[in-house]
C-alpha positions in Angstrom: 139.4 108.1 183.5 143.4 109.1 183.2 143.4 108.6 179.9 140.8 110.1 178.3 141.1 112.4 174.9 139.5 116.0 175.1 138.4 114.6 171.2 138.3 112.0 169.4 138.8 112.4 165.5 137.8 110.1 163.3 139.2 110.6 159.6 142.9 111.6 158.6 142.1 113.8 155.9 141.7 117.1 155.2 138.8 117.7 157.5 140.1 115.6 160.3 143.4 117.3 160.0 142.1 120.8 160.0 139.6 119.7 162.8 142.8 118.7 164.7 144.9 122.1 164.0 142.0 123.8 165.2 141.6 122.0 168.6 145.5 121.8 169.1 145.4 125.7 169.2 142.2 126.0 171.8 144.8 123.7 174.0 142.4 120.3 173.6 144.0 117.1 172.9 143.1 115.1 170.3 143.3 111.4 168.7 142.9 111.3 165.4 142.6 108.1 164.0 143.8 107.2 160.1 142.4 104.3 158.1 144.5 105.3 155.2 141.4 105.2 153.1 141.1 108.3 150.8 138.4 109.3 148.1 141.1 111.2 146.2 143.5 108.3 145.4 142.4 108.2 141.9 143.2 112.0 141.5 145.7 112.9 144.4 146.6 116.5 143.0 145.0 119.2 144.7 142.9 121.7 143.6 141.5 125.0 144.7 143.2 125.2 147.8 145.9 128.3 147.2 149.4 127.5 147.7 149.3 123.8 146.9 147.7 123.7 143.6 148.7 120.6 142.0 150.5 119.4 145.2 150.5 115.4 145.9 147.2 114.9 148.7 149.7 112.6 150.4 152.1 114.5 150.8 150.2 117.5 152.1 148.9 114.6 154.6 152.3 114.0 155.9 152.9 117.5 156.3 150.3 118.4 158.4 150.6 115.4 160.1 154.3 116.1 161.2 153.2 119.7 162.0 150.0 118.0 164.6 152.3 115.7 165.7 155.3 118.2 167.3 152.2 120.2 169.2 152.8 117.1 171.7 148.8 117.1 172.8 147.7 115.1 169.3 148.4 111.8 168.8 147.7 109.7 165.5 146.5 106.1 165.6 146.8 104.5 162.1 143.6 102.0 162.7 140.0 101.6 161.2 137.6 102.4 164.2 134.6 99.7 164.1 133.0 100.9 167.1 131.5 104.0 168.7 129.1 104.2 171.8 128.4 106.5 175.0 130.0 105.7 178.5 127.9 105.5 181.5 130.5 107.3 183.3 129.8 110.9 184.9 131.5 112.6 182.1 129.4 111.1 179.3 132.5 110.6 177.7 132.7 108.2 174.4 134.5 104.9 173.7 135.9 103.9 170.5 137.0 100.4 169.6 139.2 99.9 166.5 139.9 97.1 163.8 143.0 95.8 166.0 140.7 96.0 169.1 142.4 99.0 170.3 139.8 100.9 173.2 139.7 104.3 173.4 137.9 107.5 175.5 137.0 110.8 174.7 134.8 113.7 175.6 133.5 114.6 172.3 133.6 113.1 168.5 134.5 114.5 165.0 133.5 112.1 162.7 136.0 113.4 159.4 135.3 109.6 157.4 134.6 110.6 153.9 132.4 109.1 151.2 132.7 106.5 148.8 131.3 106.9 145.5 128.4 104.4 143.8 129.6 104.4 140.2 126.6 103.8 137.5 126.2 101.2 135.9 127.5 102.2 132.5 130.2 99.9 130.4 133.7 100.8 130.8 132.9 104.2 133.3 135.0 103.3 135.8 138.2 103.0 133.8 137.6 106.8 132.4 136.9 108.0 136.2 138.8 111.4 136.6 140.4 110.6 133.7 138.0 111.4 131.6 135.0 111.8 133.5 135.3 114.5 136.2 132.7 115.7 138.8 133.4 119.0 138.8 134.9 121.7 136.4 136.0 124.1 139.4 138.5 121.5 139.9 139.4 119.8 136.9 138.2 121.5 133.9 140.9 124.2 133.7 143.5 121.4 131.8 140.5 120.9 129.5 140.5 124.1 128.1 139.7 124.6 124.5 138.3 121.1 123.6 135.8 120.6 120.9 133.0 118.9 122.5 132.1 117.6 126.2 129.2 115.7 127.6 127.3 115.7 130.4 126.0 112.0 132.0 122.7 112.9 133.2 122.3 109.6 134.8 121.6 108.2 138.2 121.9 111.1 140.9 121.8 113.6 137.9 119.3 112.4 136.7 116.7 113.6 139.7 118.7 117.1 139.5 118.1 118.1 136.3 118.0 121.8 136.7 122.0 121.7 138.1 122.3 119.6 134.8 122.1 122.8 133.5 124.8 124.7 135.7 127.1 121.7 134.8 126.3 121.7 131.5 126.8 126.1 131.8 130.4 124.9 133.5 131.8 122.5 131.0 131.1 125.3 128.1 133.5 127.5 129.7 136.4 124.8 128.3 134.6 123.6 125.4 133.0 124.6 122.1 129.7 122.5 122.4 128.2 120.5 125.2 126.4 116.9 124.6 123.2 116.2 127.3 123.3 112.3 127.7 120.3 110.8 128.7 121.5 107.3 128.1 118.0 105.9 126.8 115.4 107.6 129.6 112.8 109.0 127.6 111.3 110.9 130.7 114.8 112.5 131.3 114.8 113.2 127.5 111.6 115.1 127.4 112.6 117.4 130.3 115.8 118.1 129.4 114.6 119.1 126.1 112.6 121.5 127.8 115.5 123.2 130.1 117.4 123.7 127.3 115.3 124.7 124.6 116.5 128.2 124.2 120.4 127.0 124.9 123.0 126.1 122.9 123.4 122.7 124.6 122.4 119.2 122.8 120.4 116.4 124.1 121.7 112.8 122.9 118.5 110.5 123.8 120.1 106.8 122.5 121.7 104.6 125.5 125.0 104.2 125.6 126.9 100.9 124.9 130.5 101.7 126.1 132.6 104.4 127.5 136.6 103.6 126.7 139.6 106.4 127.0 140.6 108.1 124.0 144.4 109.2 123.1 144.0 112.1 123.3 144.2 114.0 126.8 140.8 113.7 129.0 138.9 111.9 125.7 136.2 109.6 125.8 134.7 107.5 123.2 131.3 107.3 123.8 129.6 104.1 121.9 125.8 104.2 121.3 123.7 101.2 121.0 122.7 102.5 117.7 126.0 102.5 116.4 127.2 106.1 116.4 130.5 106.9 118.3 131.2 110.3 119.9 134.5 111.7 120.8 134.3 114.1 123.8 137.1 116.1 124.9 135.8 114.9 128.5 132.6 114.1 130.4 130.8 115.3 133.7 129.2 113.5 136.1 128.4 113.3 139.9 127.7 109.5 140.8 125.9 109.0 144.4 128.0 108.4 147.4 127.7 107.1 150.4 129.1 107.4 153.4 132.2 105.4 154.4 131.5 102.5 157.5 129.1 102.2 160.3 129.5 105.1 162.5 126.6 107.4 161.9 124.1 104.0 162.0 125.9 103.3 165.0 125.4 106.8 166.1 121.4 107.2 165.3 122.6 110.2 163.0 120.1 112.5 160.9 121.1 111.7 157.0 119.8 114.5 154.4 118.3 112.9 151.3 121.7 112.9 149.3 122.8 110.6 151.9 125.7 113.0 153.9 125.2 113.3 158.0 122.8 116.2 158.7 124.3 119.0 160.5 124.2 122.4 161.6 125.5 125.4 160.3 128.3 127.2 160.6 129.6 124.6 163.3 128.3 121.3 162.0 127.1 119.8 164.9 125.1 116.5 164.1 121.6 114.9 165.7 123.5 113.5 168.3 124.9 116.1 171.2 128.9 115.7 171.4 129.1 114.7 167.9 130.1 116.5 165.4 130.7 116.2 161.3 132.8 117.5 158.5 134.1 117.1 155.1 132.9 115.0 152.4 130.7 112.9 155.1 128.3 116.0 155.9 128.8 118.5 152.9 127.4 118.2 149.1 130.8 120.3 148.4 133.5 117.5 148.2 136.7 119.0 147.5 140.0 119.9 149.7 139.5 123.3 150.6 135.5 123.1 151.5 136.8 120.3 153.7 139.2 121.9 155.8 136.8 125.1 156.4 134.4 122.3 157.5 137.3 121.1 160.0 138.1 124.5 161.5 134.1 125.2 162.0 134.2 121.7 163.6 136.9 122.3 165.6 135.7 126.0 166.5 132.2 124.3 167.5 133.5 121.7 169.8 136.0 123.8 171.5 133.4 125.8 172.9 131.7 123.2 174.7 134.7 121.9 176.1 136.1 123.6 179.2 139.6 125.0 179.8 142.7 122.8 180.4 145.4 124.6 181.9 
């Protein structure tokens, strides 16, 4: 076929970028199709990726887009892609179909498509999301420092994890005095949280909670319990489910661990499914910018090698 793609990648961000730089410099070309759907668009500044701390996600985007773009051998296609499925020509190449209906054929896949996250089910949670409610103090706790009192939502996914409760709850001390367990009414959790932290410092607040709203002040929460009490915490963690963004990997027959990312191999995440490769927040339990584009590069590195020269 004349115009088939050494690879086709499938996510714009910072795995599908990185995937791209990679390939660009093993002399592959690429496609990398953008659905202009980002996780980050609630917190766009970056962290723990040196150099661009505190940089606009959007911006770095359109830088390394620009950069991808002068190589002359990657092209971007700003387009949801619906479809995936082999070819039955010699190659075993791959055929992609987009939103717009737009065909196209490559020898091998990097699926880059992110996560969306499954909020619980908790009053007024979503309006303090990463504004008061963070999923990780590696990356937002630092502007935190020095509150009085934080809480941990040990609910939904946190609640089937509770000895990382623990490590969070370990985290969130580091910026503040004291550090509230919430088990939001789950007497079970209650018990064995009691247990973990019997000789810590940390509390465990066993009534449900009513309503989360933002406080004033900074990152602060109110938390209102159903038996009347309010809290004010300098700022709350939690790690809601996700699940992964679209159709591909049912399409594709992938292997899914049990948190629900694509299963792949390590240190270049192939998946299941021979040609097809995964990185970034789709097929990683770390979901942050620089974990992303190490993904990418081992992605890139990974199909490189099974692709042969092009000179």
């Amino acid at each position: 076929m004349s115009d088939m793609t050494d690879v086709l990648i499938i996510g714009g961000g910072y795995a599908g970028l990185a995937a791209a730089s990679t390939l660009y410099r093993s002399t592959h070309s690429t496609i990398v199709f953008d659905s202009g759907k980002f996780r980050d668009q609630r917190a766009p500044d970056i962290r723990l990726l040196p150099g661009f701390e505190g940089s606009n996600s959007a911006d770095y985007r359109a830088t390394a887009r620009a950069e991808l773009e002068r190589t002359g051998i990657c092209v971007f296609v700003n387009a949801e892609v619906t479809s995936i499925a082999k070819t039955q020509d010699p190659e075993e190449s791959w055929k992609i179909t987009t939103a717009s209906g737009g065909q196209f054929y490559g020898r091998k896949i990097v699926l880059a498509t992110g996560t969306d996250e499954v909020y619980p089910d908790i009053d007024g949670y979503l309006d303090c999301w990463v504004t008061g409610i963070f999923p990780c103090m590696f990356q937002f706790g630092y502007e935190q420092r020095g509150c009085s009192s934080a809480g941990i939502l040990v609910v939904d996914k946190l609640a089937t994890v509770l000895p990382q409760v623990v490590k969070l709850a370990g985290d969130a001390r580091k910026f503040s005095h004291t550090v509230v367990l919430y088990s939001n009414g789950d007497e079970t959790v209650t018990n064995q949280l009691r247990q973990l932290t019997r000789e810590t410092e940390f509390h465990v607040e066993p009534c449900r909670i009513h309503h989360l709203s933002k406080g004033s002040e900074g990152a602060e929460v109110m938390v209102e319990l159903e038996d009347g009490r309010c809290r004010t915490e300098g700022f709350l963690v939690h790690q809601p489910w996700t699940r992964l963004q679209g159709s591909l990997p049912s399409q594709l027959g992938l292997a899914i661990t049990p948190m629900g990312d694509i299963q792949v191999q390590h240190p270049f995440p192939a998946t299941s499914v021979p040609g097809v490769y995964a990185a970034g927040d789709c097929a990683s339990p770390f979901k942050n910018a620089s974990m992303a584009i190490a993904a990418g590069v081992c992605a890139g590195n990974g199909v490189a090698r099974e692709l042969s020269a092009r000179l």
